[in-house]
N, C-alpha and C positions, 0 to 999 in steps of 0.2 A: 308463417310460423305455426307448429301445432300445438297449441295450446294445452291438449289434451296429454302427448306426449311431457310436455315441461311439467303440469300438474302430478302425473303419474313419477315423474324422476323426484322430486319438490316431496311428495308425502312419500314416497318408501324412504328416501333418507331422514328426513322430520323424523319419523319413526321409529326409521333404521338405525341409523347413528346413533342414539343415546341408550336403546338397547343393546345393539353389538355391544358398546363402550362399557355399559355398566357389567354386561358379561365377562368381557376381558378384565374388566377392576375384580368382579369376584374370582377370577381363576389364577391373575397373577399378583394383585394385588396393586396392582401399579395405573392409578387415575390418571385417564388423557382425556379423559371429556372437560371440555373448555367451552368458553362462547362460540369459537368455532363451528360449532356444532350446530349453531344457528343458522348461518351465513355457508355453509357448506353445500347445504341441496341447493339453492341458489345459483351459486357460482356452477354447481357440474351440471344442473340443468341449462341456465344460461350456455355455457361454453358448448352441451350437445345440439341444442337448437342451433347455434352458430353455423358448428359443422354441416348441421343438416341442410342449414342455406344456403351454402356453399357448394356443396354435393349435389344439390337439387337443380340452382340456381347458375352456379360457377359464377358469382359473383359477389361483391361486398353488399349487405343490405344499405337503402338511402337511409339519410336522415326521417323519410314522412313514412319509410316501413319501421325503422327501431324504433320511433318514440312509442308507438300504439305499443308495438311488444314491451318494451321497457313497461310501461303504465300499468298494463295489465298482469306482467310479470310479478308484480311487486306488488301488487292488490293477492295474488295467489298466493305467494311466498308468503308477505306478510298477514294475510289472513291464515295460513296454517302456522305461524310463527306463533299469532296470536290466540288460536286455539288451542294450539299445544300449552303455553304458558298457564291458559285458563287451566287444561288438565290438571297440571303439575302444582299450581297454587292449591287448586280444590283438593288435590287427593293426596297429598304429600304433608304430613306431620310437621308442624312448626310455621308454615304459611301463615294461619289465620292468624299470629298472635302477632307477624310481620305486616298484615293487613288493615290492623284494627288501629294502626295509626294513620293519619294522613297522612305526615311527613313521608312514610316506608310506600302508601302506596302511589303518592308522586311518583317518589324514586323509579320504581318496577314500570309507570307509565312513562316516563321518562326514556328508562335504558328500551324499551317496546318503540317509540317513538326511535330513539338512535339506532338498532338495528335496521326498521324499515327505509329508515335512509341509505345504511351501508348497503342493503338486499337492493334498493336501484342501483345503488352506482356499480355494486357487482352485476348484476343486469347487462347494464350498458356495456361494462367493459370486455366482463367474459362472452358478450355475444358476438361483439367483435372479434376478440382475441381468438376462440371459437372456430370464425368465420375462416380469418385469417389464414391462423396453421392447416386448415383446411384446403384451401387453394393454395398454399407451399407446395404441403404434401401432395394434392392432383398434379401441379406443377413437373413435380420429381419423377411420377411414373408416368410421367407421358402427355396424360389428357389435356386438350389445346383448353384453353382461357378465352 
């Protein structure tokens, strides 16, 4: 798996997605940025690496190749999840007065914690999934398995 490639898909949408999205909100006026938005680089990184195992490999990854990816996936994912957040609390008007309780900054460590569980299990599942439609689709045009 390359690492390097997942990390580079993982921060352009981090990135990417919340600014495209808030551009679209200023031009049409119409919010679509949601949690999704979290959980999004994720899933397309995961599901590209798949393919690329597949393509590479022409086969399903084992169980002793996904878990190291999963692990490490999800330490990258969720460390830019959780750097992004930090951006966005420090530099964004109305945070600190959300922070200066503990009850509010449980909460935030909280949902930070419930994402980086959904970012493994999206992991695991899109790298499969991934994989999968990847040897379908070689399947279909020909290339032997």
């Amino acid at each position: 798996m390359n690492y390097i490639r997942y990390t580079g898909i993982v921060f352009a949408l981090t990135v990417g997605l919340p600014i495209a999205l808030g551009l679209l909100m200023q031009v049409t006026g119409v919010n679509l940025s949601s949690s999704a938005t979290s959980i999004i680089p994720a899933m397309s990184a995961a599901g590209n690496e798949g393919q690329k195992f597949a393509k590479n490999r022409l086969r399903m990854p084992t169980r002793a190749e996904t878990a190291p990816f999963v692990v490490l996936a999800t330490l990258i994912a969720g460390g830019f999840q959780v750097l992004f957040t930090a951006i966005v609390i420090t530099n964004v008007s109305g945070y600190e007065q959300l922070l200066q309780k503990s009850s509010s900054a449980g909460l935030v460590v909280g949902m930070l914690v419930f994402v980086v569980i959904v970012i493994a299990i999206c992991n695991l599942v899109f790298l499969r999934m991934g994989c999968k439609n990847q040897l379908k689709a070689l399947e279909k045009i020909g290339k032997p398995k």
